[in-house]
LUMZAGU-526990 format. One record per residue: y, x, z of N, C-alpha, C in turn; residue number from 0; residue in three letters. Coordinates in pm, whole numbers. Each point is the difference from the previous one (the first is absolute). Last residue first. Example, Ala and Ser with C-alpha at 12.3 -4.5 7.8 and 13.67 -1.06 7.14 Angstrom:
// residues 2
<<-225, 1285, 708>, <119, 82, 6>, <109, -77, 73>, 1, Ser>
<<-572, 29, -7>, <119, -89, 0>, <120, 90, 0>, 0, Ala>
This chain:
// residues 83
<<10118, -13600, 14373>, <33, 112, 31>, <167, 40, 45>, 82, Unk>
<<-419, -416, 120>, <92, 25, -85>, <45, 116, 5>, 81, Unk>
<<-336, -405, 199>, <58, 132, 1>, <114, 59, -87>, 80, Unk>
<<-263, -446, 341>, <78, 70, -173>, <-14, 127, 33>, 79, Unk>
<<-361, -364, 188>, <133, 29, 43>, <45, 63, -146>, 78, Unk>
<<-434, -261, 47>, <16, 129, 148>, <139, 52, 18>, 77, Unk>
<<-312, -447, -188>, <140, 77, -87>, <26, 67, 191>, 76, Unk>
<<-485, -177, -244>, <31, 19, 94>, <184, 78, 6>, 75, Unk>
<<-449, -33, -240>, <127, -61, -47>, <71, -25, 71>, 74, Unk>
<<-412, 205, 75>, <6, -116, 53>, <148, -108, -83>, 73, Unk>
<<-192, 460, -122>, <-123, -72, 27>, <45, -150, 80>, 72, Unk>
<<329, 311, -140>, <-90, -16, -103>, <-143, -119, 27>, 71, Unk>
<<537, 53, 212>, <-164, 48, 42>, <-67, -63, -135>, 70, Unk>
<<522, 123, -61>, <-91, -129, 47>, <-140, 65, 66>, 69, Unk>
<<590, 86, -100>, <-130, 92, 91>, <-109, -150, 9>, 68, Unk>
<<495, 40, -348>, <-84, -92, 151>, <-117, 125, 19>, 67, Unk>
<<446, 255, -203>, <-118, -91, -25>, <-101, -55, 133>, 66, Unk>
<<577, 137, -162>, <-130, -16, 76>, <-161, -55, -82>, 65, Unk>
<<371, 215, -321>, <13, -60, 125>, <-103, 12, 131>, 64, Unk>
<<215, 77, -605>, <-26, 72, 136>, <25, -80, 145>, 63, Unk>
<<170, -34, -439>, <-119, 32, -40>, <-86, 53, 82>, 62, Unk>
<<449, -244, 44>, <8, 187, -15>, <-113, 47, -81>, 61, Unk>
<<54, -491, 12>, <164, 27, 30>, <-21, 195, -70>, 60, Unk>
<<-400, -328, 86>, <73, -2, -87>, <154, 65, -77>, 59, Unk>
<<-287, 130, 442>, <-62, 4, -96>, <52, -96, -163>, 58, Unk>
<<227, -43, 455>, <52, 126, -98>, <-111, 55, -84>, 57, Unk>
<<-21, -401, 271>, <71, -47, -136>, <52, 214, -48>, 56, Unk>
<<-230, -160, 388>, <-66, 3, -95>, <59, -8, -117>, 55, Unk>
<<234, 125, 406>, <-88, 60, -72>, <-108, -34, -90>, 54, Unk>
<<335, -293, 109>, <86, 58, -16>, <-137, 146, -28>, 53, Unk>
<<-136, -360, 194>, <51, -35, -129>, <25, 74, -47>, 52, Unk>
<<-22, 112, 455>, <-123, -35, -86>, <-28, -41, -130>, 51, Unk>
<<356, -8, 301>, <-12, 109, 23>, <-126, -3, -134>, 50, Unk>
<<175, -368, 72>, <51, 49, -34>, <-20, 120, -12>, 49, Unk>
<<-252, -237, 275>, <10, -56, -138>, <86, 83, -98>, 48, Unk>
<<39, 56, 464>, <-151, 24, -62>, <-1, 5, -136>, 47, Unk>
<<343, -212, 173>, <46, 171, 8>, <-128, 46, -23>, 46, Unk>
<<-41, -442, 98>, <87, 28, -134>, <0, 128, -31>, 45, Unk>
<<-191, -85, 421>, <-79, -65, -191>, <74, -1, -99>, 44, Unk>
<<126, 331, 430>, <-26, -156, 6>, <-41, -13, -167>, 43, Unk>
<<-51, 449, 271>, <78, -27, -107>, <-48, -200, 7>, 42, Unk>
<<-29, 543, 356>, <-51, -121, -57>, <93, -51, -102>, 41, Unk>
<<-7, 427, -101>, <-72, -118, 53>, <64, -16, 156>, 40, Unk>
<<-40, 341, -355>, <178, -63, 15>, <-79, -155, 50>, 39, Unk>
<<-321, 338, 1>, <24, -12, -161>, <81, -64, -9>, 38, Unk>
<<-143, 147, 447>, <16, 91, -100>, <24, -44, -120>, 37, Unk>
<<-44, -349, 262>, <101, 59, 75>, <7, 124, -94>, 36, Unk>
<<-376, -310, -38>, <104, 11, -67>, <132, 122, 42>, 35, Unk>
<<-325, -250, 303>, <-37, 177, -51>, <55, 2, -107>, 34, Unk>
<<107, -410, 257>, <31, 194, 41>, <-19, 77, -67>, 33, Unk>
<<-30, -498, -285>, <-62, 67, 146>, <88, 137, 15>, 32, Unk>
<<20, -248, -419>, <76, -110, 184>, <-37, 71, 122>, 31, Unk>
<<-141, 192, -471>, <104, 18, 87>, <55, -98, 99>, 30, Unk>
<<-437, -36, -134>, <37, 149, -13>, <134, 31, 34>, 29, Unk>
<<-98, -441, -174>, <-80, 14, 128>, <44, 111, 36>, 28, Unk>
<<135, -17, -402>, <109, -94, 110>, <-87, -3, 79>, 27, Unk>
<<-271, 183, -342>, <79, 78, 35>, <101, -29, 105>, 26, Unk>
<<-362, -261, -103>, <2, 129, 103>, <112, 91, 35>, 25, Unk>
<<34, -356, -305>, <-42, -67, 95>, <-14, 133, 140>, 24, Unk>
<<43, 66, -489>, <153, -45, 64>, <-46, 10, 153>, 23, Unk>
<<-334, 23, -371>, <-29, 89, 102>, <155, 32, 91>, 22, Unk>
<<-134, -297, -395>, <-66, -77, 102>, <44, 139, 120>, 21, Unk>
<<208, 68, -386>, <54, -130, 76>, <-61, -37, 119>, 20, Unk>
<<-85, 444, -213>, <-65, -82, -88>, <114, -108, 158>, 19, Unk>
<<-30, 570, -224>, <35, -118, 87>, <-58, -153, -67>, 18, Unk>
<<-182, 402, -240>, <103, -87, 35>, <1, -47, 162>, 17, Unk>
<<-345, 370, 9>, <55, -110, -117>, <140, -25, 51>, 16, Unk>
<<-473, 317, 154>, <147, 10, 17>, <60, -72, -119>, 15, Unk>
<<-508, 18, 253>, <77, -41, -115>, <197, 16, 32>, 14, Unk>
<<-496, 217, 263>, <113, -58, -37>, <77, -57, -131>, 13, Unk>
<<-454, 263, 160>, <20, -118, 114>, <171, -109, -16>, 12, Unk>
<<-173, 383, -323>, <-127, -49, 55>, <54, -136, 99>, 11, Unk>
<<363, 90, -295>, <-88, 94, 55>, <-89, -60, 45>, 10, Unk>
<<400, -109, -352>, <-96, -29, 73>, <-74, 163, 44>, 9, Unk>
<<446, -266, -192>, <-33, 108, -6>, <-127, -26, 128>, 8, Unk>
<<356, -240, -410>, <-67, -34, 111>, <-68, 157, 32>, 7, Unk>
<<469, -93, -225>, <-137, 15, -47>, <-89, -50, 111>, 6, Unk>
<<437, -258, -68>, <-44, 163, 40>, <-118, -21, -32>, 5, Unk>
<<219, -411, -141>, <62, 143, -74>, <-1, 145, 90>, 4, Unk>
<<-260, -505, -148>, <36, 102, 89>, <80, 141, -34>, 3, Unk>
<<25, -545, -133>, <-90, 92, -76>, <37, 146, 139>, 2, Unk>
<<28, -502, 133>, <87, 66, -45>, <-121, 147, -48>, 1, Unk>
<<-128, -553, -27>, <-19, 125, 72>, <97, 105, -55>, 0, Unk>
């Protein structure tokens, strides 16, 4: 297991964490589609991929990145955010 290097940040209904591998999946779902279009979308699986790598890796790189969006009560991975 890779040791985490953002903090985690919780609220009543949310957990804000690492990115995590398993949550790739939505994210390349998310952009193959239209509604991408505001975030330089659509993007094929590589360009997903890439796009995506590339922000989780600036929590090692800057000390600073996205964090996954989970549901507390269901674990449930709801999307990113980031500043």
């Amino acid at each position: 297991m890779i040791p985490a290097l953002a903090p985690e940040l919780m609220t009543q209904r949310l957990c804000l964490r690492m990115p995590r591998l398993a949550d790739f999946e939505a994210w390349a779902k998310f952009f193959a589609s239209a509604r991408s279009v505001h975030e330089g979308g659509p993007k094929d699986r590589l360009a997903a991929w890439q796009h995506w790598a590339a922000d989780v890796a600036l929590w090692s790189l800057k000390g600073y990145g996205p964090f996954g969006v989970e549901d507390r009560a269901t674990g449930a991975y709801l999307g990113e955010v980031g500043i």
